[in-house]
MITORKOL-982440 format. One record per residue (C-alpha): residue number from 1; residue in three letters; z, y, x negated. Coordinates in pm, whole numbers, plus 50000, padded with zeros to 5 digits. Layout:
<recs>
- nr|rest|Z|Y|X
- NUM|ala|Z|Y|X
...
</recs>
This chain:
<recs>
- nr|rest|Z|Y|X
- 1|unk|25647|50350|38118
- 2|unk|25815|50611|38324
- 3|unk|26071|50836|38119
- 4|unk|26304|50838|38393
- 5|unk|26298|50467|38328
- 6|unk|26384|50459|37975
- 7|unk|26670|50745|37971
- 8|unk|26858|50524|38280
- 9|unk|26813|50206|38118
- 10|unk|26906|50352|37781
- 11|unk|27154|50541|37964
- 12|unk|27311|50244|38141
- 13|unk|27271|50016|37785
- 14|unk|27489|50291|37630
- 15|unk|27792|50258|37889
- 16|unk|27797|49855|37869
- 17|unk|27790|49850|37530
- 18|unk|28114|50090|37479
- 19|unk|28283|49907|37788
- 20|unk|28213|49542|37595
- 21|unk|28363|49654|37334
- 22|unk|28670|49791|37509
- 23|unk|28726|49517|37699
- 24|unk|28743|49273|37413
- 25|unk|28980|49500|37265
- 26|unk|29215|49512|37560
- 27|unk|29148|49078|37672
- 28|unk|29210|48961|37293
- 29|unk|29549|48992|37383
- 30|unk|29591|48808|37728
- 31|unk|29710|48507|37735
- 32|unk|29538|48176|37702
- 33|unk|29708|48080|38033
- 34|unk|29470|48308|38210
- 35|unk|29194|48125|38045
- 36|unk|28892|48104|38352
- 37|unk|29153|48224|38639
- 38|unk|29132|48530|38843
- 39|unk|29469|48582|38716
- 40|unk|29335|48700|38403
- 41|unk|29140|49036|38560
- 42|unk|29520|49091|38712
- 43|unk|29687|49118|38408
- 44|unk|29421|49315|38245
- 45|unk|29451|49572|38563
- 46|unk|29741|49666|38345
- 47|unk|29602|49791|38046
- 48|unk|29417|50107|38038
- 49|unk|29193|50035|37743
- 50|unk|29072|49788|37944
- 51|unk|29037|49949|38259
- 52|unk|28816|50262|38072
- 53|unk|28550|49974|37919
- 54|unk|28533|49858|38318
- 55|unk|28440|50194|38460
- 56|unk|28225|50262|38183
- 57|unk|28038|49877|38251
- 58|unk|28050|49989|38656
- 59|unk|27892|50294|38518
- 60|unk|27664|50102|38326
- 61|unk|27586|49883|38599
- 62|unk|27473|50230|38814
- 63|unk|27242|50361|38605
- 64|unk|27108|49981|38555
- 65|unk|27063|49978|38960
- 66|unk|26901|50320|38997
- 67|unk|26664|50215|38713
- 68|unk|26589|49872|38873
- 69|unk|26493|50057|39172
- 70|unk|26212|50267|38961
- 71|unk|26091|50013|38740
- 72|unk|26053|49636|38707
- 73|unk|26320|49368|38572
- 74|unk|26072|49282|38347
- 75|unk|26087|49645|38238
- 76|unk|26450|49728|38245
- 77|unk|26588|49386|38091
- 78|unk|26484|49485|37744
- 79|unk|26619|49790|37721
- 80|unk|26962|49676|37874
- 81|unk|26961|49462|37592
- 82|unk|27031|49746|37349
- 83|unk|27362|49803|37444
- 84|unk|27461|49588|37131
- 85|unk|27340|49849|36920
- 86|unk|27625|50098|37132
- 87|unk|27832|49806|37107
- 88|unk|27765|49776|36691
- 89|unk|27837|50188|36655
- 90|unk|28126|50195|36838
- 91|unk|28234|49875|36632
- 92|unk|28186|50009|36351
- 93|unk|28375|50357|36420
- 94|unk|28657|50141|36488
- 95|unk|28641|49873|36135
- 96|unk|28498|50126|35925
- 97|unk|28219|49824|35804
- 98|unk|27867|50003|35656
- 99|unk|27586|49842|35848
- 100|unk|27416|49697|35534
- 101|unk|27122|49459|35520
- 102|unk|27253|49233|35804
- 103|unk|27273|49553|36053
- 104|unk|26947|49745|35947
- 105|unk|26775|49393|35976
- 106|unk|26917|49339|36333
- 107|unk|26820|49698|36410
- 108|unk|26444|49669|36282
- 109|unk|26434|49339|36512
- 110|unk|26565|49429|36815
- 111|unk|26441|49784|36814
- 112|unk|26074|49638|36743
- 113|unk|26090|49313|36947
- 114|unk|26191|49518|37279
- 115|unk|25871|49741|37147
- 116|unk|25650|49440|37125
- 117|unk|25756|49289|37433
- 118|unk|25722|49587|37640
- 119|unk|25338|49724|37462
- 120|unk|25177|49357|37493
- 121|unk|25329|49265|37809
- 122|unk|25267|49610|38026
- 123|unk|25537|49497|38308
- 124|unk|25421|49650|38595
- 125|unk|25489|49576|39005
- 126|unk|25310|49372|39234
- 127|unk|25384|49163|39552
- 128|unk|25685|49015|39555
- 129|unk|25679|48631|39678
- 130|unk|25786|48531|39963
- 131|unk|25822|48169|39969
- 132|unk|26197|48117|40019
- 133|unk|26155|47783|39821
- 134|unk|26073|47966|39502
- 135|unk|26364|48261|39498
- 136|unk|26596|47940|39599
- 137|unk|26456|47713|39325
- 138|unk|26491|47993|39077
- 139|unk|26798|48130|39163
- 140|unk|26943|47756|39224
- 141|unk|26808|47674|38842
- 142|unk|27041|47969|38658
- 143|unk|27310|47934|38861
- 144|unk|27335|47566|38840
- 145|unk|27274|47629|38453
- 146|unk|27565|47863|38454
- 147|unk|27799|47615|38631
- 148|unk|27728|47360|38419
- 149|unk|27803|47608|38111
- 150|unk|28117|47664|38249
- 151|unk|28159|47306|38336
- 152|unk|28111|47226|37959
- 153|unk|28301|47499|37809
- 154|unk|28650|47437|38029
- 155|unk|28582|47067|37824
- 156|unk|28517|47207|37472
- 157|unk|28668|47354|37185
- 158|unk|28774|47689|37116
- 159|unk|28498|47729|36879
- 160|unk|28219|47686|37133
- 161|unk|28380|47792|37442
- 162|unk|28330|48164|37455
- 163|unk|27913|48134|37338
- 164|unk|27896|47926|37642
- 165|unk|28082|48126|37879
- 166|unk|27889|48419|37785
- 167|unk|27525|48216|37795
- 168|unk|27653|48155|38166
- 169|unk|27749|48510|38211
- 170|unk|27469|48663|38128
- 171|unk|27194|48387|38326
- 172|unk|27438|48520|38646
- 173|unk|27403|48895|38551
- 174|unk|27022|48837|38555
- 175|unk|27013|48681|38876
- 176|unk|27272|48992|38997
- 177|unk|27029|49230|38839
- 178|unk|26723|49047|39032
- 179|unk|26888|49062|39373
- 180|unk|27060|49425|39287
- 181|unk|26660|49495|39286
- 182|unk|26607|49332|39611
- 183|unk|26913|49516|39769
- 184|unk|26758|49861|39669
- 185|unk|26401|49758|39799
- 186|unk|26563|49670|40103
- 187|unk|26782|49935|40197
- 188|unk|26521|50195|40115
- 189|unk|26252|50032|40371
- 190|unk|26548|49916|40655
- 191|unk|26838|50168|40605
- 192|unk|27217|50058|40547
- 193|unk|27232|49899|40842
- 194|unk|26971|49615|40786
- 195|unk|27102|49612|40434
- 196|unk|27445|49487|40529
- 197|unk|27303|49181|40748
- 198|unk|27102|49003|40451
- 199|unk|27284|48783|40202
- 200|unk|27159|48981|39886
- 201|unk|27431|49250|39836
- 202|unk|27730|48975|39880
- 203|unk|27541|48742|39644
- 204|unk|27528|49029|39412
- 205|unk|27942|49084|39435
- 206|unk|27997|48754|39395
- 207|unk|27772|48702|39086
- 208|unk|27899|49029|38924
- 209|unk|28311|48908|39016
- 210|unk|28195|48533|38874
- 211|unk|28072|48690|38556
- 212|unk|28350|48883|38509
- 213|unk|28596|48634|38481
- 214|unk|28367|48440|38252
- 215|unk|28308|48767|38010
- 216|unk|28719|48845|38008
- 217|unk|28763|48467|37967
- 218|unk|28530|48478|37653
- 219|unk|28654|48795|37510
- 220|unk|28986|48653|37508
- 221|unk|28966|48337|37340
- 222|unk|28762|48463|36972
- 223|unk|28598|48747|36865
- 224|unk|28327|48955|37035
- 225|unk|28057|48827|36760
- 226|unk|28135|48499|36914
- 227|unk|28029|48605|37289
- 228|unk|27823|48906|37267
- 229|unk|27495|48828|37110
- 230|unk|27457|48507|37383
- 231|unk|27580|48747|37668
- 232|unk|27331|48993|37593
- 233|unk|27031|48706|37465
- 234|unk|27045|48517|37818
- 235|unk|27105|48817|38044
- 236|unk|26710|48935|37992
- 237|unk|26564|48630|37964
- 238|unk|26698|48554|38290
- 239|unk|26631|48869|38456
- 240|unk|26248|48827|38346
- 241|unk|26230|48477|38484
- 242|unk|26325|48601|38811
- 243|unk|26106|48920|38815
- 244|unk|25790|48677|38689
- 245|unk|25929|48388|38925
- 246|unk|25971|48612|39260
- 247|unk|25975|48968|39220
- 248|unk|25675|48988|39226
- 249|unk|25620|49165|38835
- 250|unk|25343|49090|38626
- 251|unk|25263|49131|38230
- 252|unk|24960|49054|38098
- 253|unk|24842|48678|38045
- 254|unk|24555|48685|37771
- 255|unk|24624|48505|37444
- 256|unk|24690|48814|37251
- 257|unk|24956|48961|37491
- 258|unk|25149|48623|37560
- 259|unk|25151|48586|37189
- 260|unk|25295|48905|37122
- 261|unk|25543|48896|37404
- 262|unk|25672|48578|37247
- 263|unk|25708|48738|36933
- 264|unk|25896|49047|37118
- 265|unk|26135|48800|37268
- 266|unk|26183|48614|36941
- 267|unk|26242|48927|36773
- 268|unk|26527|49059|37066
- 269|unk|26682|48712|37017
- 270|unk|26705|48720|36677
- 271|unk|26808|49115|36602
- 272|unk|27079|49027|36910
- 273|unk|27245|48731|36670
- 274|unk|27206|48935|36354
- 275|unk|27366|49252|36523
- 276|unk|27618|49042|36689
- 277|unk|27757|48845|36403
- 278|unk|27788|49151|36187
- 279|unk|28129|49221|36039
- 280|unk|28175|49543|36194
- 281|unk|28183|49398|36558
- 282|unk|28572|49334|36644
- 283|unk|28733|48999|36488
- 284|unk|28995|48967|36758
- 285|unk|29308|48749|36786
- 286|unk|29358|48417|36578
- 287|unk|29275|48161|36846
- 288|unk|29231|47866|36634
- 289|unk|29319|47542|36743
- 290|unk|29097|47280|36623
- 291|unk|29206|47010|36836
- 292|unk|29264|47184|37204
- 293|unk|29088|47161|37487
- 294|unk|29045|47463|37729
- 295|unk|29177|47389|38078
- 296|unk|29285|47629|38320
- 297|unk|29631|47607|38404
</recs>
């Protein structure tokens, strides 16, 4: 694994989980009535808190690019998922809560499962496919996943609402991550030029506005325990199904390595829900209201 690698993705981890957690901070207090509108980024344009956890996501976002360009999703996707453990510090600077049992356990597993993952599976590059049915099928699969998420959660309670925004959130920042790879590949072979003719770098806008609105939407509407771990859980998984699916990126495929690459995802899954339902990790506003529905108005 290149260094360079592992300090960007680290690096860009860092930023996104300090902006997460400023942004919840800032979009516990918008209004329901924004609930799923572009309205809602409008009224958070207002508040600076708010504003410095979106530069430091764009920042985040960067460094996530620059290391998608020098390594493979497969590769970068684990690591992004650390940013819960920036997320968790800065958290817990902010509710004074000792990380305990619950944390250190969390820690241990996420730590060790993005370990496992990335030791048995050896991501490394290879040809990309180039079968338009297969990007389209895969793509097509977690976006139409996402909308029905969304589709679901505009139906539901308050209780369930925000884990299924963020599920959708994060399958559409893996696709955005797998085409921000495909943008870089491309604009390093063709130039700017040839860049700004293919579809990828509008798809990738588009995705990364959409899951916006479903992130602020979430953050708003209970606490970041409540959004967070599934946000960061489906965001890698995603990402690796593209960069297995069409990217082109291979891990190994003997017993031992797919058994220990399951374990490594098991493990990221599980020390993301531990970390994310700690106490430390903001409570937010009271949103309770057992018998509403969430519509936009």
């Amino acid at each position: 694994m290149s260094v360079l690698v592992l300090i960007l993705a680290v690096s860009a981890a860092c930023c996104l989980g300090f902006g997460f957690v400023l942004q919840q901070n800032a979009a516990r207090q918008a209004p329901l009535s924004d609930f799923l509108s572009p309205r809602l980024l409008l009224d958070l344009m207002k508040v600076p808190r708010w504003l410095g956890g979106i530069a430091l996501m764009v920042a985040g976002m960067v460094l996530g690019a620059i290391a998608l360009g020098q390594g493979e999703v497969s590769l970068v996707e684990p690591l992004l998922a650390t940013n819960l453990l920036f997320a968790l510090a800065l958290s817990r600077k902010q509710t004074k809560q000792p990380l305990g049992r619950q944390g250190w356990a969390g820690l241990a597993l996420l730590a060790g499962g993005v370990t496992a993952f990335i030791v048995a599976g050896e991501p490394r590059g290879g040809t990309a496919v180039t079968d338009p049915f297969r990007h389209w099928l895969i793509i097509g699969v977690m976006i139409g996943l996402a909308l029905l998420l969304t589709t679901y959660a505009k139906r539901s309670r308050l209780s369930a609402a925000p884990v299924l925004l963020a599920l959708a959130a994060g399958l559409l920042y893996g696709v955005q991550d797998a085409l921000t790879r495909v943008s870089g590949q491309r604009f390093s072979a063709d130039g700017l030029a040839e860049l700004l003719t293919s579809w990828q770098p509008y798809a990738v806008l588009a995705l990364g506005i959409t899951g916006l609105v479903l992130v602020q939407s979430a953050f708003e509407t209970a606490p970041l325990r409540m959004s967070l771990p599934a946000l960061t859980a489906a965001q890698p998984l995603a990402g690796i199904v593209c960069g297995v699916g069409f990217l082109g990126d291979r891990l190994r495929t003997d017993t031992a390595a797919l058994t220990w690459e399951a374990v490594g995802l098991a493990a990221i899954v599980a020390g993301i829900v531990l970390l994310g339902l700690h106490p430390a990790m903001p409570s937010g506003a009271d949103r309770s209201e057992p018998t509403r529905n969430l519509q936009p108005s």
